[in-house]
C-alpha positions as CSV (number, residue, x, y, z in Angstrom):
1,X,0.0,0.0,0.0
2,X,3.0,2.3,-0.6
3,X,2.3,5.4,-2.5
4,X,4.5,8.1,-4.3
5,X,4.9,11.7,-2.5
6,X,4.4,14.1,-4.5
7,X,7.3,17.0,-3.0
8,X,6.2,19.8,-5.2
9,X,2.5,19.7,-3.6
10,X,3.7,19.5,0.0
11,X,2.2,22.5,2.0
12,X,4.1,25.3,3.6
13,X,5.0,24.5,8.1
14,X,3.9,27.8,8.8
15,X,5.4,28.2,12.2
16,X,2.6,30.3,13.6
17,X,-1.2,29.7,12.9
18,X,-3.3,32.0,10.3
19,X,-5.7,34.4,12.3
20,X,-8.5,32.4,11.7
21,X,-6.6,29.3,13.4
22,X,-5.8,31.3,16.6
23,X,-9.6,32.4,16.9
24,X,-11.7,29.6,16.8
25,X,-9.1,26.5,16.6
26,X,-6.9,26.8,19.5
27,X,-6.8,23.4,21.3
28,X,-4.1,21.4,19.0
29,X,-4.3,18.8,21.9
30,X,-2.9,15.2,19.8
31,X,-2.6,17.0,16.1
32,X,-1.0,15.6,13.5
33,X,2.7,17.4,13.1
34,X,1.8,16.4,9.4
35,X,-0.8,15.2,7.2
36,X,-1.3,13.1,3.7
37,X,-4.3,13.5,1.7
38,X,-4.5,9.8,-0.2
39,X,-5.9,11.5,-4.0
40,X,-5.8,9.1,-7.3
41,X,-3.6,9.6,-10.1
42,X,-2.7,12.5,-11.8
43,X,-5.0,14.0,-15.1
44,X,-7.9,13.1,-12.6
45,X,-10.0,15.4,-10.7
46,X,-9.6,13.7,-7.3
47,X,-5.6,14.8,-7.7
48,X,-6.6,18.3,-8.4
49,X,-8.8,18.5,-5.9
50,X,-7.1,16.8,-3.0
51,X,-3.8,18.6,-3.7
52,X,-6.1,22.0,-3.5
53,X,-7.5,21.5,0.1
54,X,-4.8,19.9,1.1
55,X,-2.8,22.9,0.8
56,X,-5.7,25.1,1.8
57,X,-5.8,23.2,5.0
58,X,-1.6,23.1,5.7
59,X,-2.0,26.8,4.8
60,X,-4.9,27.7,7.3
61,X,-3.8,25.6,9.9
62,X,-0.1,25.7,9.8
63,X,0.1,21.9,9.6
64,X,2.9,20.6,6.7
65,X,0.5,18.6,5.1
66,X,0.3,17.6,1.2
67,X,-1.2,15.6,-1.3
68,X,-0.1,11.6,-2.2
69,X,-0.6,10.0,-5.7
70,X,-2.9,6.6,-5.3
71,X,-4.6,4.1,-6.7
72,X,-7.6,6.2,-5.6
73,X,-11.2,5.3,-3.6
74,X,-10.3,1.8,-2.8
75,X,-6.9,2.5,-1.7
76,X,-7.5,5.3,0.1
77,X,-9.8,3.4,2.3
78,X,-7.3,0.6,3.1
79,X,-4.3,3.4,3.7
80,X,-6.8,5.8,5.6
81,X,-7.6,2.3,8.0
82,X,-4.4,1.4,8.0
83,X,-3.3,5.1,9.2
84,X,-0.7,5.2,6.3
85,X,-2.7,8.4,5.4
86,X,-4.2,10.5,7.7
87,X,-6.7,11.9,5.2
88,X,-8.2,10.3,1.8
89,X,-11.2,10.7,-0.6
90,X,-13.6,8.1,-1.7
91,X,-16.8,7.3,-3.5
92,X,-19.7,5.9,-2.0
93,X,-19.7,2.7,-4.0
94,X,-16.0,1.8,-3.1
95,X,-16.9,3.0,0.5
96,X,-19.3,0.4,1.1
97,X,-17.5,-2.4,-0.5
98,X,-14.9,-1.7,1.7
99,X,-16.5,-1.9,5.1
100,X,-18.4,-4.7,3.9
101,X,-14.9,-6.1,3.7
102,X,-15.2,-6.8,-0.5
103,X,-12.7,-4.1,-1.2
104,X,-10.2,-6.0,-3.6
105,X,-6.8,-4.7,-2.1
106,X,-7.2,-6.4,1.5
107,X,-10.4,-8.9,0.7
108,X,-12.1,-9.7,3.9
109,X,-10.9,-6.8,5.9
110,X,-13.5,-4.6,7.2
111,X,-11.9,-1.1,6.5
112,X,-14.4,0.7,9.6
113,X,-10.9,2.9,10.4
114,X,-12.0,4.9,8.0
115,X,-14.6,7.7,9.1
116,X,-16.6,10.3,6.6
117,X,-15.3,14.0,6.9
118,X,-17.2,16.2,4.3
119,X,-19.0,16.2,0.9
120,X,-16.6,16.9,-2.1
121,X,-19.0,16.4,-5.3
122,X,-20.7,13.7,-7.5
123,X,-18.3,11.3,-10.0
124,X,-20.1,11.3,-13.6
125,X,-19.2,8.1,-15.6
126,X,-18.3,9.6,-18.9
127,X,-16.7,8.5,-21.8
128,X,-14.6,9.8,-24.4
129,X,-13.3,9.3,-28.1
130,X,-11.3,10.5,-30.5
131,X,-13.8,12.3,-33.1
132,X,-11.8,10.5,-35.9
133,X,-12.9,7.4,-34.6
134,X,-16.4,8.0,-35.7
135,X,-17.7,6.5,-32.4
136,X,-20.5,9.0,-31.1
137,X,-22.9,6.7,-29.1
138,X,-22.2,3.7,-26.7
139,X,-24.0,1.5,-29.9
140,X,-20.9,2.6,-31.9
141,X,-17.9,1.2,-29.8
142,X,-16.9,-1.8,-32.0
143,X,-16.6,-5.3,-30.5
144,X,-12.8,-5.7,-29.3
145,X,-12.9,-2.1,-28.7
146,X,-9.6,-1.0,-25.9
147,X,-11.3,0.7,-23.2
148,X,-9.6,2.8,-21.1
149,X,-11.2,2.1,-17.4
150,X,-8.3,4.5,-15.0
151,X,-6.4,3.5,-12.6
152,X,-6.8,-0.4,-11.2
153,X,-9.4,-0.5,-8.3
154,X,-10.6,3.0,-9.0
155,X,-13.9,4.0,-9.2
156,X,-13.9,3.9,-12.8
157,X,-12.6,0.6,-12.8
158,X,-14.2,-1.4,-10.2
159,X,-17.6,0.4,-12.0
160,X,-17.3,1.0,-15.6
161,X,-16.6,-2.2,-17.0
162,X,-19.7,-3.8,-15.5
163,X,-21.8,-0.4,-17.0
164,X,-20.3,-1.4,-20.2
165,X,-21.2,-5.2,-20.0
166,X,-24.9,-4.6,-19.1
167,X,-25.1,-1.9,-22.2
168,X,-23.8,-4.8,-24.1
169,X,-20.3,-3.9,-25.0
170,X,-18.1,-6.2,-26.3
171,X,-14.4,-4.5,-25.0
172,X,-10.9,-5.1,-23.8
173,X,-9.8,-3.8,-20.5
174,X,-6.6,-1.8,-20.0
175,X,-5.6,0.1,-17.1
176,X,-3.6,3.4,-16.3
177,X,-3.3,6.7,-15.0
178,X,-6.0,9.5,-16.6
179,X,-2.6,11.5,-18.1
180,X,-1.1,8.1,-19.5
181,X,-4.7,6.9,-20.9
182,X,-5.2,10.5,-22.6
183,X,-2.3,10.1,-24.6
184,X,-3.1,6.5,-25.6
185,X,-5.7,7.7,-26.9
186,X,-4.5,10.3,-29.0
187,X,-1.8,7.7,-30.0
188,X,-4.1,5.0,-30.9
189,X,-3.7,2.7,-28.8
190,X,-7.0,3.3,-27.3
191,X,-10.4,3.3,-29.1
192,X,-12.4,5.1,-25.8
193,X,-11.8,6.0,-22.3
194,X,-14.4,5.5,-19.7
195,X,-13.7,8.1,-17.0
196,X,-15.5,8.2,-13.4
197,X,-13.9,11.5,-12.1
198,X,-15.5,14.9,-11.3
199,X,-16.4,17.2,-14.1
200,X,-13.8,19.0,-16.3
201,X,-11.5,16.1,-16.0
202,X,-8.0,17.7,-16.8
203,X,-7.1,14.4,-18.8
204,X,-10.3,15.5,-21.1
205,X,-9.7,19.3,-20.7
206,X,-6.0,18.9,-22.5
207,X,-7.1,16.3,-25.2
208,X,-9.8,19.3,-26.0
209,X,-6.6,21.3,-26.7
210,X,-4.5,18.9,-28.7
211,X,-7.3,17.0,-30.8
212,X,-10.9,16.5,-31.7
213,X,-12.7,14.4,-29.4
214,X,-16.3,13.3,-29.1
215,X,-18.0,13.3,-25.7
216,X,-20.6,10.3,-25.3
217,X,-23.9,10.3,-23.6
218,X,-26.1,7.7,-22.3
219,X,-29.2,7.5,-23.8
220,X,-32.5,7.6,-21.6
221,X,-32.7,3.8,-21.8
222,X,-28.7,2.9,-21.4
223,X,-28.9,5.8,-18.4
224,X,-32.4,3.6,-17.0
225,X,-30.2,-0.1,-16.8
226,X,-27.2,1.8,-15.4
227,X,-29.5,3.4,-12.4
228,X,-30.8,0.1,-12.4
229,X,-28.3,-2.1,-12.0
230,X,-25.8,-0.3,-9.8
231,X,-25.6,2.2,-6.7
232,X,-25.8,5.8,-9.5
233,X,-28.3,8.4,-9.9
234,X,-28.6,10.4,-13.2
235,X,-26.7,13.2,-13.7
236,X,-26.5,16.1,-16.5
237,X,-22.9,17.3,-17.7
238,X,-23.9,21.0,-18.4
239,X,-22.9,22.1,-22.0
240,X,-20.3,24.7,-20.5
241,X,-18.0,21.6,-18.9
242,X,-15.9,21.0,-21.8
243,X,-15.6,23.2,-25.5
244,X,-16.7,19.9,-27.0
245,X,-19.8,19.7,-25.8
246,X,-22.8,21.6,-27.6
247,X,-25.4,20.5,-25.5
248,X,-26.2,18.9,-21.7
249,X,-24.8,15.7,-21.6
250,X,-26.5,12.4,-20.4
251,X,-24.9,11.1,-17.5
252,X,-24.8,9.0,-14.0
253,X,-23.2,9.8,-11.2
254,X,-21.8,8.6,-7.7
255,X,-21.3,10.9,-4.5
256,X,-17.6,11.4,-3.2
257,X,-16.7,12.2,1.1
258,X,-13.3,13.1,2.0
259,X,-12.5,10.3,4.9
260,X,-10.5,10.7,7.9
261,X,-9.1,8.2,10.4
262,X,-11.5,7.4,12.5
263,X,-8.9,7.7,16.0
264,X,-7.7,11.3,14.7
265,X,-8.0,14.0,17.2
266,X,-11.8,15.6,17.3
267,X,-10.4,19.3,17.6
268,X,-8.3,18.7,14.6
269,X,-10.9,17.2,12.0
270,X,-13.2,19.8,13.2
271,X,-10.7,22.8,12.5
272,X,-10.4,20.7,8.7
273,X,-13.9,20.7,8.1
274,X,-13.8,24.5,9.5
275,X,-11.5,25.6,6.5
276,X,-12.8,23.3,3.5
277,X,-16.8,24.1,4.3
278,X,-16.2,27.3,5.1
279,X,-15.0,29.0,1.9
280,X,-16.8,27.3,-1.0
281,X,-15.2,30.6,-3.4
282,X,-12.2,29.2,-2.5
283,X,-12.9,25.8,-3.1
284,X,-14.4,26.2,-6.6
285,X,-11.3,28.2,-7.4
286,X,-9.2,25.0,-6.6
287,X,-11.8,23.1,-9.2
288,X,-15.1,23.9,-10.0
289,X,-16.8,20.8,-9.1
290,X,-16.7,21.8,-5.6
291,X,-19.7,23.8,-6.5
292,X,-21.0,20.9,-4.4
293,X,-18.5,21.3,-1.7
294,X,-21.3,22.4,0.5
295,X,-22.6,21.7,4.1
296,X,-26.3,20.9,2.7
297,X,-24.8,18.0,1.4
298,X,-24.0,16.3,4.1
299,X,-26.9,14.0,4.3
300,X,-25.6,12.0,0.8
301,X,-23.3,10.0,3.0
302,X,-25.8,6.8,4.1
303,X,-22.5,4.4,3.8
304,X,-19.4,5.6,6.6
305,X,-19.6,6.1,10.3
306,X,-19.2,10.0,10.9
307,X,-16.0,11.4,12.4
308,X,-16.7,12.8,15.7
309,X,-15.2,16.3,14.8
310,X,-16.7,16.4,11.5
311,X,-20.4,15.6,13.0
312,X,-20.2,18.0,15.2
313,X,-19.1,20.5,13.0
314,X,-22.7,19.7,10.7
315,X,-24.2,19.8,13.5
316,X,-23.3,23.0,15.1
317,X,-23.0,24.9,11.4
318,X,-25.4,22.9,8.5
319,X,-28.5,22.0,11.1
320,X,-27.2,18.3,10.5
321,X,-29.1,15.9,12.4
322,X,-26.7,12.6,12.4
323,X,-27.8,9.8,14.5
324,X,-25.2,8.8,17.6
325,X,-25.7,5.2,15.8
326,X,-23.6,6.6,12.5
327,X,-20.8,8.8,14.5
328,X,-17.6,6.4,15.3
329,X,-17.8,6.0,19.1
330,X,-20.8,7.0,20.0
C-alpha cells in the first residue's frame, strides 16, 4: 500500500497559525505534526482537488501537510484504515465495498478505520473518443474495442466495466493513469476512455486542446439499466464543462466524502472541516466541481460512520441531524 509523495504539492510549516486558526481553533491537543491526503492519479480530478485543500488546510492551519498519488477510492480506504494516510477521498460505491470487507486490495478486511469527513461532489461516468474514430454513441464502440477504465481499483474501474457489459459492449480492459490513458488515446492505442472523475476532467480538458474528441452520452434507456443495476443516480454534464460539448450531456453519477481516520483528534478534524466548508469561493477556485463542496450536502453520506469532529461541526454549522448510531464511538 506504498504510495509516491508528490514533494512539489507538500504545504508550507507555517510556524505560527493564520488568524483564523488562533480564533476559533486553539486546542491542537494530539494534532498531527503532518498530514497526507490519499488522492488518485494525476490527469484526474480527485488529484486536483485533493492537492487544492490539502494545501488550503496546511495553509490555514499551519500543519505541513500535502497531497499523495494513489490508486484512488479503494486504496484510500485501506491506507486511511491502516493510518498510512491521515486523510483520503472516496466514492460511495467503493466506501461500502470496503467496510463490507469486498474491497479488492485487502479482501475480507473490514476497513471501519476509515470515518466520513465532508462532501466533495458527484463522480459522472463519462466516456470519451477521439472524433476521428467515428464512435458518437455507446451502440458505436466496436466489439474488441480497448477501453480505457483508469487506474486499477478505482472508481472507474471497479464500475465501468460492469456499465459497459450490461449496455452490451463487447471490449478489452486496460488500465492506467487518466494523463497516461489520454495520450493513448490520441496515439491510438485506445479506441475510448471511460472516466468516473468529477467534471472538467483535466485528462479531457487537455485532449480538448490537442485533438478532436467526441463526448458520449447515455441514452435515456442505457442511463435507466445503469441506475438500475448499480448504486448511481442520473446526472447532467452542463454544456459549458468541456468546448466539446454543444449541449447537456447524459450522465450517471456517484457521491464522493473526503475520509479521515477514524482515531484522529476531534479538535483537529473539526478545524479541517472549518476551513474546506467554510470557503466554497475558494474551493471552486481549486476546481469547480466543488460547486457541491457544500454543508447541505451532508446527508448523501448513508454508507461511513461520521467522524466525531466532523459531525459535530454539521451539526453546530449545517443544522445536520446525524444519528449517535452513524458517529464512530458513539
Amino acid at each position: 500500500m506504498t504510495f509516491t509523495k508528490i514533494a512539489a504539492l507538500a504545504a508550507t510549516t507555517a510556524l505560527t497559525a493564520s488568524v483564523a486558526f488562533a480564533d476559533g481553533h486553539q486546542d491542537r491537543t494530539g494534532w498531527p505534526e503532518s498530514f497526507t491526503v490519499g488522492t488518485a492519479s494525476q490527469g484526474g480530478t480527485f488529484f486536483a482537488y485533493g492537492s487544492g485543500w490539502a494545501n488550503l488546510v496546511a495553509e490555514e492551519l499551519g500543519v505541513s501537510g500535502g497531497a499523495e498519488v494513489t490508486g484512488g477510492p479503494m486504496q484510500n480506504m485501506a491506507l486511511v484504515h491502516t493510518g498510512e494516510a491521515q486523510f483520503g477521498m472516496t466514492t460511495m460505491g467503493p466506501a461500502a465495498e470496503s467496510l463490507a470487507g469486498t474491497n479488492p486490495i485487502a479482501p475480507g478486511l473490514q476497513m471501519t478505520g476509515a470515518c466520513a469527513m465532508f462532501p466533495m461532489y458527484q463522480t459522472p461516468f463519462s466516456v470519451t473518443a477521439l472524433a476521428s474514430s467515428g464512435i458518437t454513441t455507446i451502440a458505436d464502440i466496436p466489439a474488441g474495442a480497448r477501453i480505457g477504465f483508469g487506474p486499477a481499483g478505482s472508481t472507474s474501474d471497479t464500475y465501468f466495466p460492469a456499465m459497459m457489459e450490461t449496455l452490451g459492449v463487447d471490449f478489452e480492459r486496460r488500465n492506467g493513469g487518466w494523463d497516461d490513458l489520454g495520450s493513448q488515446l490520441q496515439d491510438g492505442l485506445l479506441d475510448v476512455i471511460a472516466f468516473a472523475a468529477g467534471v472538467p476532467v483535466p485528462a479531457v480538458s487537455q485532449l480538448e486542446v490537442q485533438t478532436d474528441v467526441n463526448i458520449i452520452e447515455f441514452t435515456e434507456d442505457e442511463q435507466a439499466q445503469i441506475i438500475a443495476a448499480f448504486p448511481v443516480a442520473g446526472f447532467t454534464i452542463n454544456a459549458d464543462t468541456y468546448t466539446t460539448l454543444e449541449a447537456d450531456a447524459r450522465s450517471v453519477s456517484m457521491w464522493n466524502f473526503a475520509i479521515a481516520g477514524c482515531d484522529l483528534p476531534e479538535s483537529f478534524v473539526y478545524a479541517v472541516v472549518d476551513t474546506v466548508m467554510g470557503d466554497n469561493e475558494r474551493m471552486v477556485n481549486i476546481h469547480s466541481a466543488a460547486r457541491s463542496t457544500t454543508p447541505d450536502n451532508w446527508d448523501k453520506n448513508t454508507v461511513m460512520m461520521w467522524h466525531p469532529g466532523a459531525a459535530r461541526w454539521f451539526t453546530e454549522n449545517a443544522g445536520a441531524t446525524i444519528a449517535a448510531d452513524m458517529i464512530y464511538g458513539g
